[in-house]
MIVO-829619 format. One record per residue (C-alpha): x, y, z. Coordinates in pm, whole numbers, padded with zeros to 5 digits, always signed. Example, Ala and Ser with C-alpha at 12.3 -4.5 7.8 and 13.67 -1.06 7.14 Angstrom:
<nodes>
+01230-00450+00780/+01367-00106+00714/
</nodes>
This chain:
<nodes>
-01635+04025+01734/-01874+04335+01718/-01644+04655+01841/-01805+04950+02048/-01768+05163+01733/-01991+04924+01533/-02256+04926+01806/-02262+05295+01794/-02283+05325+01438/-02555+05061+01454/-02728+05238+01741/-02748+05583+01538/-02863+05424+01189/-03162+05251+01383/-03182+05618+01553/-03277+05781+01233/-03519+05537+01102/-03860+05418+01269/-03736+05031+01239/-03942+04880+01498/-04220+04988+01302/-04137+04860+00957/-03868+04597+00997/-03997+04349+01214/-03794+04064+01318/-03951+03831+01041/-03860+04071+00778/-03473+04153+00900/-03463+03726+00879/-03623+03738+00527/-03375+04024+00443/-03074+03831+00630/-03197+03548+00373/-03191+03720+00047/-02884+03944+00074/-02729+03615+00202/-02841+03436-00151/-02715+03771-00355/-02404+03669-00184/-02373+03352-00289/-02450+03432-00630/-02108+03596-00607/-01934+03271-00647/-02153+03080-00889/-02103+03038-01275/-01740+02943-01251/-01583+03328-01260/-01378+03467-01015/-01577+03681-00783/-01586+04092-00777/-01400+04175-00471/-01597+04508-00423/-01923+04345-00525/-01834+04044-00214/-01773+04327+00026/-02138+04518-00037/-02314+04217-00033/-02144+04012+00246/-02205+04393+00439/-02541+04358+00391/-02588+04052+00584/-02400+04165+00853/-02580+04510+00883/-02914+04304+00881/-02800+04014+01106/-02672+04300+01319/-02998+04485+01292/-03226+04117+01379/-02980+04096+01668/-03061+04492+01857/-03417+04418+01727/-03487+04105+01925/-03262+04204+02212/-02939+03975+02160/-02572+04049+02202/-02461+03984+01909/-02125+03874+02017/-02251+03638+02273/-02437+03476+02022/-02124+03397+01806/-01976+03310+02104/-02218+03043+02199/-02266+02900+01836/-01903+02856+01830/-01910+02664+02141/-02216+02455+02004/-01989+02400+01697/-01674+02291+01897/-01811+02034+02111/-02008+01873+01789/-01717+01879+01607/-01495+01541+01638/-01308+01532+01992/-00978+01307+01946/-00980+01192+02330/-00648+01032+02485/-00592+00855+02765/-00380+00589+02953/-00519+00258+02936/-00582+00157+03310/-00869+00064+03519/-00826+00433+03735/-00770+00639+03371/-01075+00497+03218/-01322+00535+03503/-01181+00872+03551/-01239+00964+03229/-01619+00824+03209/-01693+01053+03467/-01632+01400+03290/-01901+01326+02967/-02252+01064+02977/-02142+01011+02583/-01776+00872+02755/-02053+00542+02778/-02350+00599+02624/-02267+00703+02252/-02104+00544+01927/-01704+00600+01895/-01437+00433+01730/-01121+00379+01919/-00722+00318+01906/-00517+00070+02137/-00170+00094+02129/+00158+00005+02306/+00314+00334+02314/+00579+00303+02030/+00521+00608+01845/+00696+00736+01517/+01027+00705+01664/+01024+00308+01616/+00884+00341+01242/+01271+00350+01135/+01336+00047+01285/+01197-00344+01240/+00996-00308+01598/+00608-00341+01451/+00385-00118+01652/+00107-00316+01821/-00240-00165+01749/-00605-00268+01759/-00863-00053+01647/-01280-00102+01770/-01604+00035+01778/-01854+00038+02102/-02175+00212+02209/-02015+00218+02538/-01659+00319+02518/-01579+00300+02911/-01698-00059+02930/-01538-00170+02602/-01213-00080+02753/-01300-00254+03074/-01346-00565+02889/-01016-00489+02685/-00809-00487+03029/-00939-00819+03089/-00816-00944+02804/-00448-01108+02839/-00353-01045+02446/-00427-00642+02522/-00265-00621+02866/+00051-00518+02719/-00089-00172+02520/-00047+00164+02686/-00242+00388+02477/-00646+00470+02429/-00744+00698+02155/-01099+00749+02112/-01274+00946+01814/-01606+01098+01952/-01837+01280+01721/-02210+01421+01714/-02275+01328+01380/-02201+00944+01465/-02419+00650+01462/-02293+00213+01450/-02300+00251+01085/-02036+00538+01049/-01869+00376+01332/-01849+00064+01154/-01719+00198+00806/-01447+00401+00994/-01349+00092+01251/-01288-00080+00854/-01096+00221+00723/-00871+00281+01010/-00763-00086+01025/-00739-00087+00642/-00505+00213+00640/-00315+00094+00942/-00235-00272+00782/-00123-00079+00509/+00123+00171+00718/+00381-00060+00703/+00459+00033+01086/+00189-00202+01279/+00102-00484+01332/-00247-00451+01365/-00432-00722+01644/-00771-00736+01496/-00929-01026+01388/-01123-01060+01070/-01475-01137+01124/-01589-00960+00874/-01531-00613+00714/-01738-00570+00399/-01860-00287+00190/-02189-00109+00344/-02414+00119+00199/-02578+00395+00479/-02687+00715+00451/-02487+01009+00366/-02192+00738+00345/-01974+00998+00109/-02031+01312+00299/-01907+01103+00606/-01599+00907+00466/-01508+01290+00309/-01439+01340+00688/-01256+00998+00737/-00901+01165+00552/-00939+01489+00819/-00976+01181+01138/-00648+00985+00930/-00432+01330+00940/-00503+01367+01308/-00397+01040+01382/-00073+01072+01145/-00026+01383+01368/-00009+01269+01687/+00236+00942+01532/-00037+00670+01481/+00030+00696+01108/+00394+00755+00924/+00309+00781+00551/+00066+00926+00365/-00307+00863+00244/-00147+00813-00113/+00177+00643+00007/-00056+00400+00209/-00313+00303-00097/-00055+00304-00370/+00149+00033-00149/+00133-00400-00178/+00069-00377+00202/-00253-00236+00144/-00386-00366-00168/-00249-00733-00065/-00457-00687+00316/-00635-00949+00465/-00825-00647+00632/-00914-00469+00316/-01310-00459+00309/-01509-00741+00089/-01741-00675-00179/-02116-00815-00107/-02052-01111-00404/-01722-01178-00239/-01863-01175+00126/-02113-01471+00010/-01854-01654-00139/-01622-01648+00147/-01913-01725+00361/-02047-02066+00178/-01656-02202+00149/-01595-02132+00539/-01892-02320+00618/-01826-02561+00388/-01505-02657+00481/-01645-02662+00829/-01890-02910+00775/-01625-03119+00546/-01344-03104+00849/-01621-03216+01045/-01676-03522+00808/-01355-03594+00748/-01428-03608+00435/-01222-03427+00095/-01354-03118-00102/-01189-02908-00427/-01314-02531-00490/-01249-02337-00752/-01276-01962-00793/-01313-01804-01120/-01278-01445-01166/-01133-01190-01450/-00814-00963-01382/-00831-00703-01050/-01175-00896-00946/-00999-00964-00617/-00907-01335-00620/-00529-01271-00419/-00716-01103-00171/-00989-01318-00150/-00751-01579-00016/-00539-01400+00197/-00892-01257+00331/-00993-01661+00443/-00614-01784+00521/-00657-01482+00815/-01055-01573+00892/-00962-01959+00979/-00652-01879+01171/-00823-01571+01375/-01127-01847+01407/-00851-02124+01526/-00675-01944+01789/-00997-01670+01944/-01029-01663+02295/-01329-01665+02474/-01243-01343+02678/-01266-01150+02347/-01546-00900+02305/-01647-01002+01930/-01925-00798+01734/-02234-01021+01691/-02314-00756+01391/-02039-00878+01187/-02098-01078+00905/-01830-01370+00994/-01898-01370+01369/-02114-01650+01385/-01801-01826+01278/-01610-01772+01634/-01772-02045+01834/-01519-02326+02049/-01647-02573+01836/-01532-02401+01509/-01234-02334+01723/-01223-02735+01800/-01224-02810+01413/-00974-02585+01336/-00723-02676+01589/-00480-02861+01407/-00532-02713+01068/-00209-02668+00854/-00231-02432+00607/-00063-02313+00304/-00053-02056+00017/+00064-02131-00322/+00188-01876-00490/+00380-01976-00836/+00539-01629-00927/+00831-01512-00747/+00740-01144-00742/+00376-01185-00590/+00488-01441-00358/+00748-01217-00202/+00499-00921-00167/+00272-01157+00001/+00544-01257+00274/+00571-00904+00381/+00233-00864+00420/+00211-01226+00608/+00522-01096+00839/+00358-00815+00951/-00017-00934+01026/-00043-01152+01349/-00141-01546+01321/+00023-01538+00940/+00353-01679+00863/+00591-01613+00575/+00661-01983+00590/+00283-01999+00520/+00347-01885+00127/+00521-02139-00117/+00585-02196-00414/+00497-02560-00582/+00808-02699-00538/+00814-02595-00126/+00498-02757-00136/+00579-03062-00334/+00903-03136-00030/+00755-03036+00281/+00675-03320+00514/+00300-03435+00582/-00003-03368+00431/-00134-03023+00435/-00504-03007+00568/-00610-02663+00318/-00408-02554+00048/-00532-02214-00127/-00325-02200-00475/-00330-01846-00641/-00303-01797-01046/-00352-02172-01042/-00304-02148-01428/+00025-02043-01317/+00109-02390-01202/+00330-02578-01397/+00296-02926-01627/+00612-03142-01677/+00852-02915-01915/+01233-02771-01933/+01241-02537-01613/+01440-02273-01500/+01768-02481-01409/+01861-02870-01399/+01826-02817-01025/+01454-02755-01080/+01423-03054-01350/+01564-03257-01069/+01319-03163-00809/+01016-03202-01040/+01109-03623-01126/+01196-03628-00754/+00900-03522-00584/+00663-03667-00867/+00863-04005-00776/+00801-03958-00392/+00440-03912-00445/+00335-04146-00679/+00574-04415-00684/+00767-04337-01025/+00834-04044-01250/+00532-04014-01443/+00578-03768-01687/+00151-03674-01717/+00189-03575-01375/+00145-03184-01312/+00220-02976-01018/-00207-02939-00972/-00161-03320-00903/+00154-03231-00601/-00120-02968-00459/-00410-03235-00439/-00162-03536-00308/-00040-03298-00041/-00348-03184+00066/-00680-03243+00209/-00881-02977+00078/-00806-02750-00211/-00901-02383-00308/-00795-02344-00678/-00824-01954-00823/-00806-01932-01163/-00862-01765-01432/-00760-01982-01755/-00721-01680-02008/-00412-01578-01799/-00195-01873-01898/+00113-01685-02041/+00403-01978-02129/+00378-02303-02283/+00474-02478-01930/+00198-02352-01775/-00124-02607-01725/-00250-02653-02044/-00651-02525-02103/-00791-02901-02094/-00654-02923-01797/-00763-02640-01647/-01113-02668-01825/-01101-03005-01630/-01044-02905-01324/-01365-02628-01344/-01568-02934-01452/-01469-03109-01167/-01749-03130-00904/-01735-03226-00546/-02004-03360-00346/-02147-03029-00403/-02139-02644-00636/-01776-02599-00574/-01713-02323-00832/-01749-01989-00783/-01747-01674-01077/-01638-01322-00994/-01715-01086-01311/-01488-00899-01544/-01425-00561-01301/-01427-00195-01519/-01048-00193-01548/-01052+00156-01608/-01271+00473-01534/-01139+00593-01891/-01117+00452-02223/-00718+00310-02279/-00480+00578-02498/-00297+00532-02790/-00005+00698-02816/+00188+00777-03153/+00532+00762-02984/+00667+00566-02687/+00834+00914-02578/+00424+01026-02546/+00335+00762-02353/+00689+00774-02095/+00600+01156-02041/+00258+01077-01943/+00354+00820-01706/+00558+01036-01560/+00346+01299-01505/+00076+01035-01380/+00298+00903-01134/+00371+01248-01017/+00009+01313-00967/-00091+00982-00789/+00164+00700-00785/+00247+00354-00867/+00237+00467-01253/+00461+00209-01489/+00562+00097-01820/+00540-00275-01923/+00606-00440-02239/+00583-00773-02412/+00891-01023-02490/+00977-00817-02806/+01326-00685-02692/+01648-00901-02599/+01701-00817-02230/+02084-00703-02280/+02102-00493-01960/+02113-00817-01790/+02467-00869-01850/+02571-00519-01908/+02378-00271-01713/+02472+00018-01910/+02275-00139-02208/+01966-00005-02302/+01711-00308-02432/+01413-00134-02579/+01543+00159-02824/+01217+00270-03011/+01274+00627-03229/+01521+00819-02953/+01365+00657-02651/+01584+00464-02471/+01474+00204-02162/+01589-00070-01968/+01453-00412-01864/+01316-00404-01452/+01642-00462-01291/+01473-00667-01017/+01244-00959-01057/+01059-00956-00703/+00856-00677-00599/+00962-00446-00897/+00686-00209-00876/+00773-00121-00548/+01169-00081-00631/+01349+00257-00664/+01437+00252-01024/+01091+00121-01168/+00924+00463-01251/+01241+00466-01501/+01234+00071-01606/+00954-00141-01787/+00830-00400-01655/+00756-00788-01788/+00472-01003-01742/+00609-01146-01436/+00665-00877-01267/+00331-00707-01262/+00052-00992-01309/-00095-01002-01000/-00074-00666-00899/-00256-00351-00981/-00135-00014-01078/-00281+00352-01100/-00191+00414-01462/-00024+00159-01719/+00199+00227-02036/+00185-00101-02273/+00483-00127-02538/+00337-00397-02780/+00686-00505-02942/+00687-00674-03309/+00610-00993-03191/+00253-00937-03227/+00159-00766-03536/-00148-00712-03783/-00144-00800-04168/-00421-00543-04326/-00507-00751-04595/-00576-01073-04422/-00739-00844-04121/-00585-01096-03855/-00301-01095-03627/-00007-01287-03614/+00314-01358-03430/+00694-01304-03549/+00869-01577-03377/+01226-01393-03444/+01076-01106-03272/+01021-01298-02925/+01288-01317-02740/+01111-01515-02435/+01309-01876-02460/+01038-02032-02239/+00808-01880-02380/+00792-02037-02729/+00979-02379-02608/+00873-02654-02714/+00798-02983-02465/+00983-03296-02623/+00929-03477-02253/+00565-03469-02351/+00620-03478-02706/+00435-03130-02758/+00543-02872-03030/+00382-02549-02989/+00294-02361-03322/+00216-01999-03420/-00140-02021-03332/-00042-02171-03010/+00233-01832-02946/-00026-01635-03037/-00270-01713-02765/+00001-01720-02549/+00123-01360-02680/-00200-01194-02658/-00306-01320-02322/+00014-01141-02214/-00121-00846-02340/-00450-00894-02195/-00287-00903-01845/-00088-00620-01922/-00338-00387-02045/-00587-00467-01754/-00310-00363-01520/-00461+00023-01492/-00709+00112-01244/-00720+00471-01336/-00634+00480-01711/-00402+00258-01973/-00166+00392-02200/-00071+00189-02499/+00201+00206-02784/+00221-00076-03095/+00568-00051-03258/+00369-00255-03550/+00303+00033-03807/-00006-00200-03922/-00133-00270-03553/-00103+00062-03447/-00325+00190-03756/-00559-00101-03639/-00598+00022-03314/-00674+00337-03428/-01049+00195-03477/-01072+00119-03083/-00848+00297-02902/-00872+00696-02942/-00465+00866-03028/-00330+01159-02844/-00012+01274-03020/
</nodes>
């Protein structure tokens, strides 16, 4: 604050000069005004700012704000004083309380905004960050409300929220039902993704808003997160939290406007159709990362929350899915078995955790084919991820697996017919289908061949059941080359340093020796050495990854921050004929380049190389942030000079 001595000193400059006659208050605000923008040009342009020059200019505007103070009469100090009080109760007020009938009306009594003002809140049951080390899920529901003392009135009615303990409720000037709404979304997003919670909320219908000023505010959303994490709400990161399966895999993670409508029309659809009793097939289309995985999760969670609603719940009529929560939705739902296919190992288990920890989901829920193909009864919905995943009859993984395939095709259609395909298990077991697909993604000969699948989008039900999601812009930045593979492992490093869930994948183009013998190194390019993933499922997440590449099946499916793509000698580029081409001896994938002599197929190099370079498709569209690629082919790697810009 202002000291005696500076009052004096003020007192005695006025003193000597006639300023009352020449320095009206007008002109000591237009003064306050232009030393204050000679102060600011201090710290434009770049350059570090001239300490001395700083002090004359910032003493300027005090001398004159000083000055405008004496000359209209003000205490100076009581003005700071009362701005900074201003300031503090507009800032954001983290309020916390017990949640009881006598705490709440208690606590409505000390502020008119307690219930008459937008807010986001936190329930909890009082396990804080002690229980994150242990399997105990945290129960938490997060909610928005003009009218935060009745909104918890209505929660304490509610038998599902009689057991939480805590209320937490974010209050801020600056808030209207917009900002409300796109926090309400963030803080359930983050706390799905937490890992600790199990978060109560139901999904009726989080999407991606436009408002105004929607940046400045969700700026402030990572300063609301860190108080949370510091009073134990949260126990990782921002980064820890975005960069994990949890998170990206969410059936709370906010829908685009393309894939709101989408949702939307099926829901109803399959409404009307349970109705009916009657059959229906959908397909979804979409390119890599345009949110297919999540797209089903996103309705597996909407038709269970819609099943098993109460009528006691306080739903938000401004939702986009809450016209869905009626008791005769609830009616048509009642019975509904449900099921995920999921055909790779790795994605399957990822989505398990994030079915164990989300309430209504089951783990039991996901499947693969086979699960799917022995479980008793019909199931009423089946959703089927990377459908081109899905297997025709061929040599699988073990005789235990060729056993099961005759078996269950016997059980459902009365003999082993060798035509049949695991897309015709899904539609005998099932009632209504969701297919999601994406037919450029087929990466082994066993997988359903492209007729089939070309079929199957062909395929019309009584009405439009297909549905096309874009190709997404993989990347913010153009994809690297690099000249060596020691390049590109140093700059994944560093990557994953800077932001995470950074990894290098390669194609079939190296024997996988450290399989037997984990001191073998499979990939020795120049004096790089690297290993194979030692783990299958959920490899990105594992501890030795950042040091490991990865395979097709561990990564499709998922996304990562930054990619490094080894293209081995199995896919190569003759100059002279300007084409590419395969070198069978340098693919070391078995099932990849088997032949089918049940079905009489023989695959050729055309066929491999389809089947090669849609693996490199998937792996190369892996990178949100940026791609990083390395072609051991001396020809290739000159040919992607033309497309892909080298760093050395």
């Amino acid at each position: 604050m202002v000291s005696k001595a500076a009052h004096e000193t003020l007192a005695a400059f006025v003193a000597e000069r006639d300023w009352a006659q020449f320095h009206t208050p007008e002109n000591l605000a237009k003064s306050v005004a232009i030393e204050a923008g000679e102060l600011l040009e201090c710290f434009q342009w770049g350059a570090e700012p001239d300490p001395k020059r700083v002090r004359e200019e910032l003493a300027d505007v005090l001398t004159y704000c000083l000055l405008l103070a004496d000359r209209i009469g003000a205490d100076p100090e009581q003005i700071v004083l009362e701005k900074l009080e201003i300031t503090r109760k507009n800032m954001m007020n983290l309020a916390r309380l017990e949640f009881s009938q006598v705490a709440v009306t208690t606590w409505k009594s000390h502020d008119e905004k307690h219930a008459n003002w937008p807010v986001v809140y936190v329930l909890d049951d009082g396990n804080g960050a002690a229980h994150a080390s242990s399997n105990t899920l945290r129960d938490i529901y997060v909610g928005e409300t003009l009218n935060a003392a009745s909104r918890m009135h209505q929660h304490l009615k509610t038998p599902a929220k009689q057991h939480l303990k805590n209320i937490r409720v974010i209050i801020d000037e600056r808030f209207n039902k917009s900002v409300c709404l796109d926090l309400e979304s963030y803080l359930i997003k983050m706390m799905a993704g937490d890992g600790a919670n199990r978060v109560l909320n139901r999904n009726n219908g989080i999407t991606e808003t436009q408002y105004y000023q929607r940046e400045m505010y969700r700026e402030g959303f990572r300063n609301i997160f860190e108080r949370l994490k510091a009073e134990g709400v949260f126990t990782r990161s921002i980064p820890e939290i975005e960069n994990s399966d949890l998170f990206k895999l969410s059936p709370f993670k906010a829908l685009t406007e393309d894939q709101a409508n989408s949702v939307e029309e099926i829901v109803n659809g399959l409404l009307i159709d349970v109705e009916r009793n009657s059959k229906s097939t959908i397909v979804i289309q979409g390119d890599p990362g345009t949110g297919k995985t999540v797209m089903a999760i996103y309705m597996i969670k909407l038709l269970i929350d819609i099943k098993t609603f109460t009528s006691l719940e306080d739903l938000d009529s401004d939702l986009r899915f809450s016209n869905f929560f009626t008791e005769r939705n609830q009616r048509l739902l009642h019975d509904l078995r449900i099921g995920l296919v999921v055909p790779q190992q790795s994605l399957r288990k990822s989505i398990k955790i994030v079915f164990a920890k989300t309430p209504g989901l089951q783990p039991s829920m996901v499947m693969d084919p086979f699960k799917v193909g022995e479980a008793e009864g019909i199931f009423d919905l089946l959703l089927v991820d990377e459908t081109h995943r899905l297997n025709q009859r061929a040599n699988q993984a073990g005789a235990i697996l060729n056993t099961k395939f005759a078996t269950i095709t016997s059980e459902l259609f009365g003999s082993d017919d060798k035509s049949k395909t695991q897309l015709d298990w899904i539609r005998a077991k099932s009632r209504h289908q969701i297919f999601l697909l994406d037919a450029a993604q087929s990466v082994r000969p066993a997988d359903l061949p492209t007729e089939l699948l070309s079929g199957l989008v062909a395929t019309r039900a009584h009405r439009d059941g297909i549905f096309n999601f874009g190709l997404r812009c993989v990347s913010k930045r153009d994809p690297i080359s690099c000249l060596t593979v020691a390049h590109m492992r140093d700059q994944i490093f560093q990557r994953n340093a800077e932001v995470g869930l950074s990894r290098m994948v390669a194609g079939f183009a190296f024997p996988w020796k450290s399989k037997k013998d984990r001191n073998e190194f499979d990939i020795e390019i120049g004096q790089t050495q690297l290993r194979w993933n030692s783990v299958i499922a959920d490899w990105i997440s594992s501890s030795k990854a950042l040091e490991e590449v990865g395979s097709i099946h561990t990564v499709q499916g998922y996304d990562l921050n930054y990619v490094g793509v080894i293209i081995g000698l199995d896919l190569r580029f003759d100059p002279e004929r300007r084409r590419l081409f395969i070198d069978r001896n340098s693919y070391f994938d078995k099932k990849g380049k088997e032949n089918n002599p049940v079905l009489g197929r023989k695959y050729s190099d055309d066929d491999l190389l389809r089947f090669i370079t849609q693996i490199y498709a998937v792996l190369m569209t892996r990178g949100i942030r940026g791609t990083y690629v390395y072609a051991c082919d001396p020809g290739l790697r000159e040919y992607l000079k033309v497309f892909i810009p080298t760093r050395s």
